[in-house]
PyMOL CGO cylinders between C-alpha atoms (Angstrom):
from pymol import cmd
from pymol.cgo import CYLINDER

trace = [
    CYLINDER, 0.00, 0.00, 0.00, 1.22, 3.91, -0.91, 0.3, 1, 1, 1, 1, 1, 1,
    CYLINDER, 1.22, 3.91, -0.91, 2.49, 5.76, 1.82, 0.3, 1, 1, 1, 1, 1, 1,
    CYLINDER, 2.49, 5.76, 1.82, -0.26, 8.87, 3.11, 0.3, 1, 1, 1, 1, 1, 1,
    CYLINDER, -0.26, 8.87, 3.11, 1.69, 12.25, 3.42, 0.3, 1, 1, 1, 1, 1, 1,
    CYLINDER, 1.69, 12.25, 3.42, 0.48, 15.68, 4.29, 0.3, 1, 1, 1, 1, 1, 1,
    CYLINDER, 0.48, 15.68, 4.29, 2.07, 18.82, 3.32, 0.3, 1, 1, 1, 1, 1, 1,
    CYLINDER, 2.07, 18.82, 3.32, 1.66, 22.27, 4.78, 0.3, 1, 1, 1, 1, 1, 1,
    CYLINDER, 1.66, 22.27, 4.78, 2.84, 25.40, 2.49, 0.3, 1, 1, 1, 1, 1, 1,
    CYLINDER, 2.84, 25.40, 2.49, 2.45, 28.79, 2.95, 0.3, 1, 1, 1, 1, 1, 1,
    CYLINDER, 2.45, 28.79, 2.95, 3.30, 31.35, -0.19, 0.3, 1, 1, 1, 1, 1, 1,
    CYLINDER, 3.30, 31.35, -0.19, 1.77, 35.05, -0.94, 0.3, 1, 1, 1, 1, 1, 1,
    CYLINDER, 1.77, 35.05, -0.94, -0.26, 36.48, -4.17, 0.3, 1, 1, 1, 1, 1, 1,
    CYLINDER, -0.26, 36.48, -4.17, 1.29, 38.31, -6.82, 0.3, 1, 1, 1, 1, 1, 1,
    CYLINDER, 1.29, 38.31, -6.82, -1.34, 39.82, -6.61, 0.3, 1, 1, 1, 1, 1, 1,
    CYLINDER, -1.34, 39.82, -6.61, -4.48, 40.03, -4.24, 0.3, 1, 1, 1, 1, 1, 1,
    CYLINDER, -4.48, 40.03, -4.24, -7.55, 37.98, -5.19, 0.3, 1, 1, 1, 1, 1, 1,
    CYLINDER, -7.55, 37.98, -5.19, -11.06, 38.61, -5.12, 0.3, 1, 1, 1, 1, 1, 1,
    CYLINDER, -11.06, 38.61, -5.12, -13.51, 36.80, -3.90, 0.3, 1, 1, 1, 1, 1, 1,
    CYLINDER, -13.51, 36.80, -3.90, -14.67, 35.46, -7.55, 0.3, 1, 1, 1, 1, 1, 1,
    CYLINDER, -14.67, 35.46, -7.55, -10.55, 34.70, -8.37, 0.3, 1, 1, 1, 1, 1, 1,
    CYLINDER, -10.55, 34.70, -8.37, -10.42, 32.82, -4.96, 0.3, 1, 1, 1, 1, 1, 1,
    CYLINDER, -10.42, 32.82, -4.96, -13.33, 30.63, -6.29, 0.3, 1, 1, 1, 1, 1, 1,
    CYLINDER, -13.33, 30.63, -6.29, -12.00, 30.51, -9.43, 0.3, 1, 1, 1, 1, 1, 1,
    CYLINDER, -12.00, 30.51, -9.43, -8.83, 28.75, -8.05, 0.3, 1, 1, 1, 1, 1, 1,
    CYLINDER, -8.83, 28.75, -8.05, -10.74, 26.53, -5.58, 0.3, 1, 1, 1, 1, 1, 1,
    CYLINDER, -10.74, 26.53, -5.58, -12.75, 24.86, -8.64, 0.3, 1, 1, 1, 1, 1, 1,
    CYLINDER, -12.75, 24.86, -8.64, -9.36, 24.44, -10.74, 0.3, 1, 1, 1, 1, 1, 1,
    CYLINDER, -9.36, 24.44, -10.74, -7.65, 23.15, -7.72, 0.3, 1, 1, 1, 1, 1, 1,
    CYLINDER, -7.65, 23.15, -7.72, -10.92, 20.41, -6.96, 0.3, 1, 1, 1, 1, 1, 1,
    CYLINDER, -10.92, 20.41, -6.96, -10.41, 19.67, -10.58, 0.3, 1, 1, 1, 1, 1, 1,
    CYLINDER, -10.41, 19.67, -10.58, -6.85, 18.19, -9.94, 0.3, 1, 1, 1, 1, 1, 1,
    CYLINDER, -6.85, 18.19, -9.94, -7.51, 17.30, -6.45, 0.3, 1, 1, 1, 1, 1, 1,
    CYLINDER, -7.51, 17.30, -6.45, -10.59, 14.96, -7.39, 0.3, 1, 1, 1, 1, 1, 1,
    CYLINDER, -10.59, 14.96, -7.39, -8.69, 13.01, -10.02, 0.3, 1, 1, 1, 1, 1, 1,
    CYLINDER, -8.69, 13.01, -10.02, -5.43, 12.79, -8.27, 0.3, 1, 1, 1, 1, 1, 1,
    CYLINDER, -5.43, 12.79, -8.27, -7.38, 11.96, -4.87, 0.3, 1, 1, 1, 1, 1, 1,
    CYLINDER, -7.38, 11.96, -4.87, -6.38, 14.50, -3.11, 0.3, 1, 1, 1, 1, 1, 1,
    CYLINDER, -6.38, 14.50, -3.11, -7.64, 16.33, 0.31, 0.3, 1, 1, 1, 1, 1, 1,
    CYLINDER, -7.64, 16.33, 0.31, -7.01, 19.43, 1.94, 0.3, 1, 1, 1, 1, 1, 1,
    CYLINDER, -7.01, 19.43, 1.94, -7.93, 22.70, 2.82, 0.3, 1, 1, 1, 1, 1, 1,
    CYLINDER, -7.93, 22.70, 2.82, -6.67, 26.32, 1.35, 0.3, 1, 1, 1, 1, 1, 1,
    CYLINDER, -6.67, 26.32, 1.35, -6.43, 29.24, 3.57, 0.3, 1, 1, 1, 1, 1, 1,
    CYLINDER, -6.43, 29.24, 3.57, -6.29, 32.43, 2.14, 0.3, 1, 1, 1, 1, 1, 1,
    CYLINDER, -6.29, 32.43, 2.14, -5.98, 35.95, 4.08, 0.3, 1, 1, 1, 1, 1, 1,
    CYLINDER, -5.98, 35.95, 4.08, -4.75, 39.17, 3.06, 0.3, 1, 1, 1, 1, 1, 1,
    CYLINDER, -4.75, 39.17, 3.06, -3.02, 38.06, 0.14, 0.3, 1, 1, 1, 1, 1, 1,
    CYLINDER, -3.02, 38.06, 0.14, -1.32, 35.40, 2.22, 0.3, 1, 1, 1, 1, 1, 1,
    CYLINDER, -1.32, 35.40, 2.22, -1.74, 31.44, 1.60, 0.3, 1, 1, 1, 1, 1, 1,
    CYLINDER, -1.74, 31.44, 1.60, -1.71, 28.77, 3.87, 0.3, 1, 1, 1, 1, 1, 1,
    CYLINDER, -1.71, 28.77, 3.87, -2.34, 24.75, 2.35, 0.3, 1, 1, 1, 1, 1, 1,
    CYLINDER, -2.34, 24.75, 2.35, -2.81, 21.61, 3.70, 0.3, 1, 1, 1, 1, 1, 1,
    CYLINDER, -2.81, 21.61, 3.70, -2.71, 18.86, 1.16, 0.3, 1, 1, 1, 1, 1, 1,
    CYLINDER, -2.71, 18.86, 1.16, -3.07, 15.55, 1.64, 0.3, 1, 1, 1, 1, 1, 1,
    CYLINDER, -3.07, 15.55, 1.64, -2.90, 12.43, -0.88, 0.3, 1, 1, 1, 1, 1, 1,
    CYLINDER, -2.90, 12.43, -0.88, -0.09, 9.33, -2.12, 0.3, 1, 1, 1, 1, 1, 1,
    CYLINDER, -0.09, 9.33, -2.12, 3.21, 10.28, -2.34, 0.3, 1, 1, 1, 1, 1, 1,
    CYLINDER, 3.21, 10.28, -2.34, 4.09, 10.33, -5.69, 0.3, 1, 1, 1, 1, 1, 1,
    CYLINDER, 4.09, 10.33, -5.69, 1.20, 12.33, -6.03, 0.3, 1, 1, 1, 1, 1, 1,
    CYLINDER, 1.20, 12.33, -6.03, 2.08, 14.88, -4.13, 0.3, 1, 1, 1, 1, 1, 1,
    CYLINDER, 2.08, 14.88, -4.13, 5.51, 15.36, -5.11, 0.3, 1, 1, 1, 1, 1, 1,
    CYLINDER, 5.51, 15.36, -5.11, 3.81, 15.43, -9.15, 0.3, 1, 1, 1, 1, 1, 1,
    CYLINDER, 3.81, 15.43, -9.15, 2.05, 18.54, -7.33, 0.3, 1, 1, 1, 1, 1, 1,
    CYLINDER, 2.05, 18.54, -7.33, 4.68, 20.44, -5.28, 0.3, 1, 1, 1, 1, 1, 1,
    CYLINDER, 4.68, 20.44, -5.28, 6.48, 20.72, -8.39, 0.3, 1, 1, 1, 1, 1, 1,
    CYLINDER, 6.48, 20.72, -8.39, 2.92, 22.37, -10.09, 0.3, 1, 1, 1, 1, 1, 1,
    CYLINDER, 2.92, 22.37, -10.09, 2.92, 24.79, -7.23, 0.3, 1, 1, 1, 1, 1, 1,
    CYLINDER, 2.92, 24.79, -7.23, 6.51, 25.55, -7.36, 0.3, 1, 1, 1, 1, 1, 1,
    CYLINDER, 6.51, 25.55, -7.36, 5.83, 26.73, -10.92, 0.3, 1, 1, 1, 1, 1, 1,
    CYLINDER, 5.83, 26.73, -10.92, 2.25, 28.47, -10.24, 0.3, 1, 1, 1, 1, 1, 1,
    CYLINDER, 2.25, 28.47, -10.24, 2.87, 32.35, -11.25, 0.3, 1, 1, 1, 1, 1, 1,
    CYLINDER, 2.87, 32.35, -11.25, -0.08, 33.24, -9.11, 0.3, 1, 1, 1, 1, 1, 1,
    CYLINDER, -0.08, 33.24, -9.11, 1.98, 33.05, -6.11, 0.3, 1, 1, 1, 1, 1, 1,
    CYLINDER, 1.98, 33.05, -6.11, 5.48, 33.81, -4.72, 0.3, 1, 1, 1, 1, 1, 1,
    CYLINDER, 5.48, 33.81, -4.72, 7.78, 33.15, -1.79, 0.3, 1, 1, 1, 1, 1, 1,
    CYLINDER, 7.78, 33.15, -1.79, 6.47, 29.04, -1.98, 0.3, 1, 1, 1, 1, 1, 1,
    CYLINDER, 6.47, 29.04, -1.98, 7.49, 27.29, 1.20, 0.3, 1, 1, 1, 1, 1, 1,
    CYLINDER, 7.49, 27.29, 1.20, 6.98, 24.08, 3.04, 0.3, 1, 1, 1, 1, 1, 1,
    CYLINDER, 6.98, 24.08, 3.04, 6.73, 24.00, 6.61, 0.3, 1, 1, 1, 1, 1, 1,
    CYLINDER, 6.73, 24.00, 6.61, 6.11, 20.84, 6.84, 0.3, 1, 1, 1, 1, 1, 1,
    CYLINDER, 6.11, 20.84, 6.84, 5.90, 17.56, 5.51, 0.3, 1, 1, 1, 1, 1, 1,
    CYLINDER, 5.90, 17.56, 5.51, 5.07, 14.14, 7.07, 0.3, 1, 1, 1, 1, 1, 1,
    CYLINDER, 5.07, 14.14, 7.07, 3.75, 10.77, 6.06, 0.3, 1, 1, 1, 1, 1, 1,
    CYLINDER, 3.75, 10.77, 6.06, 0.51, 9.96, 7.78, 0.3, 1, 1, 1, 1, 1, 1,
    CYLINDER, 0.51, 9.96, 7.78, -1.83, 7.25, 8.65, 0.3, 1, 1, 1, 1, 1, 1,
    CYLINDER, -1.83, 7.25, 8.65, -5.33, 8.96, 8.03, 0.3, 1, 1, 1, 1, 1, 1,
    CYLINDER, -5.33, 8.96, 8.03, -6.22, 12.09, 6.56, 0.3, 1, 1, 1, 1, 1, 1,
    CYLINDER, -6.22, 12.09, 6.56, -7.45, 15.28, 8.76, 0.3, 1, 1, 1, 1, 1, 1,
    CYLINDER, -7.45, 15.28, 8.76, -9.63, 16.49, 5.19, 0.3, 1, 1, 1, 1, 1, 1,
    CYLINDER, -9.63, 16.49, 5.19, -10.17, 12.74, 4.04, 0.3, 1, 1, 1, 1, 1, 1,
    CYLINDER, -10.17, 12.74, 4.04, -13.96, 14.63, 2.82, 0.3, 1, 1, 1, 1, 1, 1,
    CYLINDER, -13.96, 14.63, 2.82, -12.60, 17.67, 0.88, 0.3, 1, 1, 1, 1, 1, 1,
    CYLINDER, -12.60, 17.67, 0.88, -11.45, 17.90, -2.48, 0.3, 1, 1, 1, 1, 1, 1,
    CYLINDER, -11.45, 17.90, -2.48, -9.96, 20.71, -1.25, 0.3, 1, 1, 1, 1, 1, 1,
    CYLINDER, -9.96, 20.71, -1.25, -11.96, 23.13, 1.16, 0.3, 1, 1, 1, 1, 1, 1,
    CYLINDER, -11.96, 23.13, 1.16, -11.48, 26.66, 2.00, 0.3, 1, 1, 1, 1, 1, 1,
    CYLINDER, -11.48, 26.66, 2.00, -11.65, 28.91, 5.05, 0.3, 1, 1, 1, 1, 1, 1,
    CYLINDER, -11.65, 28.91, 5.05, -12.46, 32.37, 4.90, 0.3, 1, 1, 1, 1, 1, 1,
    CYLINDER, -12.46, 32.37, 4.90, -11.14, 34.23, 7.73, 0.3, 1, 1, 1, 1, 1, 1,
    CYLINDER, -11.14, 34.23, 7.73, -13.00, 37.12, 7.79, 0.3, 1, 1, 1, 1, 1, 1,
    CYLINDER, -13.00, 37.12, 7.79, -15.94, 34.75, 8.97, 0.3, 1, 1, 1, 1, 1, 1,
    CYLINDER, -15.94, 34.75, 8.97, -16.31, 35.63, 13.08, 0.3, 1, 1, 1, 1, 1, 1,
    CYLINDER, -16.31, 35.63, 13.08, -16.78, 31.84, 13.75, 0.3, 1, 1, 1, 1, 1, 1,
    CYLINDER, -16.78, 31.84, 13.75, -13.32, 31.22, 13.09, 0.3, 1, 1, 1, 1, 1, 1,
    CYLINDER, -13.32, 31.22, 13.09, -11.96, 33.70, 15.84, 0.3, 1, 1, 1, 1, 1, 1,
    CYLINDER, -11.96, 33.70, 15.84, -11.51, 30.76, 17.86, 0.3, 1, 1, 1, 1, 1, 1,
    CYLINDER, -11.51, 30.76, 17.86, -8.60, 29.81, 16.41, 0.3, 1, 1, 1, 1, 1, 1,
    CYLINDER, -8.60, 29.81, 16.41, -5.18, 31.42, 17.02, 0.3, 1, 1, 1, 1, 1, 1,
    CYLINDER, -5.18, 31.42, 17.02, -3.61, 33.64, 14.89, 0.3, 1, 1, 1, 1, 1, 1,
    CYLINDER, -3.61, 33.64, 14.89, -6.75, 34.62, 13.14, 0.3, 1, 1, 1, 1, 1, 1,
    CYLINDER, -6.75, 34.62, 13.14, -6.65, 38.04, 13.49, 0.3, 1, 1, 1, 1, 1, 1,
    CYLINDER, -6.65, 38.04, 13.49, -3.13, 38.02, 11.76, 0.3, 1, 1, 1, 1, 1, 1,
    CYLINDER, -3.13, 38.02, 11.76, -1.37, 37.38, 8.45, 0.3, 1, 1, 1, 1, 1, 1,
    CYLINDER, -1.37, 37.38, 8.45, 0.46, 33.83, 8.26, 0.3, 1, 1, 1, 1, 1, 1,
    CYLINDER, 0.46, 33.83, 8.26, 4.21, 35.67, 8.23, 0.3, 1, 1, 1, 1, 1, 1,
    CYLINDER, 4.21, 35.67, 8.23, 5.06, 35.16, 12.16, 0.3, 1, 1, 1, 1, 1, 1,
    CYLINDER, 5.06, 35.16, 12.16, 6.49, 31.91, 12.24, 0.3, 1, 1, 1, 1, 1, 1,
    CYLINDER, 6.49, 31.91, 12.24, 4.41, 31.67, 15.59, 0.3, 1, 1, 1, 1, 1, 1,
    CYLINDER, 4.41, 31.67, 15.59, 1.36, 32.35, 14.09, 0.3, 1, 1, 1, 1, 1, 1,
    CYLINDER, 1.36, 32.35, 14.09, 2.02, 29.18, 11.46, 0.3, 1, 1, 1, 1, 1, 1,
    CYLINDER, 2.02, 29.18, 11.46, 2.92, 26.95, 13.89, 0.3, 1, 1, 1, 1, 1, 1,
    CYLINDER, 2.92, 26.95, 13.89, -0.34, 27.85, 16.27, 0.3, 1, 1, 1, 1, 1, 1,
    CYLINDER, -0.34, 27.85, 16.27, -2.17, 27.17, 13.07, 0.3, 1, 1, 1, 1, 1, 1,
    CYLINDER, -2.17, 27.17, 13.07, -0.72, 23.71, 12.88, 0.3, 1, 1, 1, 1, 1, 1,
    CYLINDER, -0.72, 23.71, 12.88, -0.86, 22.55, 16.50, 0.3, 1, 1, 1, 1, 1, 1,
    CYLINDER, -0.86, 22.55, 16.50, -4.87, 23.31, 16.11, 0.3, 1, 1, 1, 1, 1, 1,
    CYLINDER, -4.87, 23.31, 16.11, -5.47, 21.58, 12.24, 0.3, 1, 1, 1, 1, 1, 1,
    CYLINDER, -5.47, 21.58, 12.24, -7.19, 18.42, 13.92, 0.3, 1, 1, 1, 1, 1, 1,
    CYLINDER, -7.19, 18.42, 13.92, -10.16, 21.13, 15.49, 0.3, 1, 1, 1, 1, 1, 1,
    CYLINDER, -10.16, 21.13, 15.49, -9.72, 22.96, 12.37, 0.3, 1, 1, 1, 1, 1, 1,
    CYLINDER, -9.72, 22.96, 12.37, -10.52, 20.26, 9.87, 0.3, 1, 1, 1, 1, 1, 1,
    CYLINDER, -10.52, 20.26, 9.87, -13.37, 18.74, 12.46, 0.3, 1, 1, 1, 1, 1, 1,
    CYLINDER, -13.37, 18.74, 12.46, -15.07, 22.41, 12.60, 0.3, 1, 1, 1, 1, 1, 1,
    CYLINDER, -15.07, 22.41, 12.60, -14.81, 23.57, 9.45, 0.3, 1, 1, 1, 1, 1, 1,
    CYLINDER, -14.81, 23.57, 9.45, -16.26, 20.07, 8.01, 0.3, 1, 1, 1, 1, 1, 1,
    CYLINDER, -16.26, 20.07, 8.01, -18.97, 20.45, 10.63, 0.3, 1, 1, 1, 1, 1, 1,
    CYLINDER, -18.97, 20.45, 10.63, -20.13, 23.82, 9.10, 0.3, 1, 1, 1, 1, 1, 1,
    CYLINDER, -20.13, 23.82, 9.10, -20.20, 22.70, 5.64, 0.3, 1, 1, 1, 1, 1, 1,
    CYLINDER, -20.20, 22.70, 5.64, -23.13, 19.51, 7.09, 0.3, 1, 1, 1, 1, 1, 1,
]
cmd.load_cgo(trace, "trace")
């Protein structure tokens, strides 16, 4: 059996995205995502990205070299990357969190942009409770 691993990126925009270019780029990404089984959720803030992907390993090597070459962002970076035994998004082609929604102020960092090494790492500590209440709003 192929190996599970989860990646977590963070990059900037070239240049900031609307609300309509955000969806744009969710429904290319679910494109890709549904054929090549991946899961995962984008976060996007103030021109700022933050990914989780999940999916075979192969797989998502085939993609980190896609985003590497993606001109929509800049500044690419892995923060980290692990293998896994079950996925946190194992239901989303790829979802998305909009944090200017007040439901999300739970969660650390929120009110911030995904620079402060801190702030990412917050982020990551809470992805289970991310992933369970984000699904949970979207039932």
């Amino acid at each position: 059996m192929m190996k599970l691993r989860r990646i977590i990126y963070t990059s900037k925009a070239t240049k900031e995205l609307s609300k309509r270019n955000l969806l744009d780029l969710l429904h290319e990404a679910r494109a890709f995502n549904k054929m090549d089984n991946i899961t995962g959720v984008l976060i996007y803030k103030q021109g700022c990205f933050l990914q989780v992907l999940e999916g075979k390993t192969k797989v998502i090597d085939n993609l980190i070299e896609r985003l590497i070459r993606d001109s929509r962002h800049k500044n690419f970076k892995i923060i980290q990357d692990n293998f896994i035994k079950n996925r946190l998004f194992k239901d989303w082609k790829m979802g998305c969190a909009d944090f200017d929604d007040p439901t999300l102020i739970f969660i650390p960092g929120i009110s911030t942009d995904f620079s402060g090494l801190k702030v990412i790492n917050e982020l990551i500590i809470h992805l289970p409770e991310i992933a369970i209440f984000l699904q949970d709003k979207t039932h």
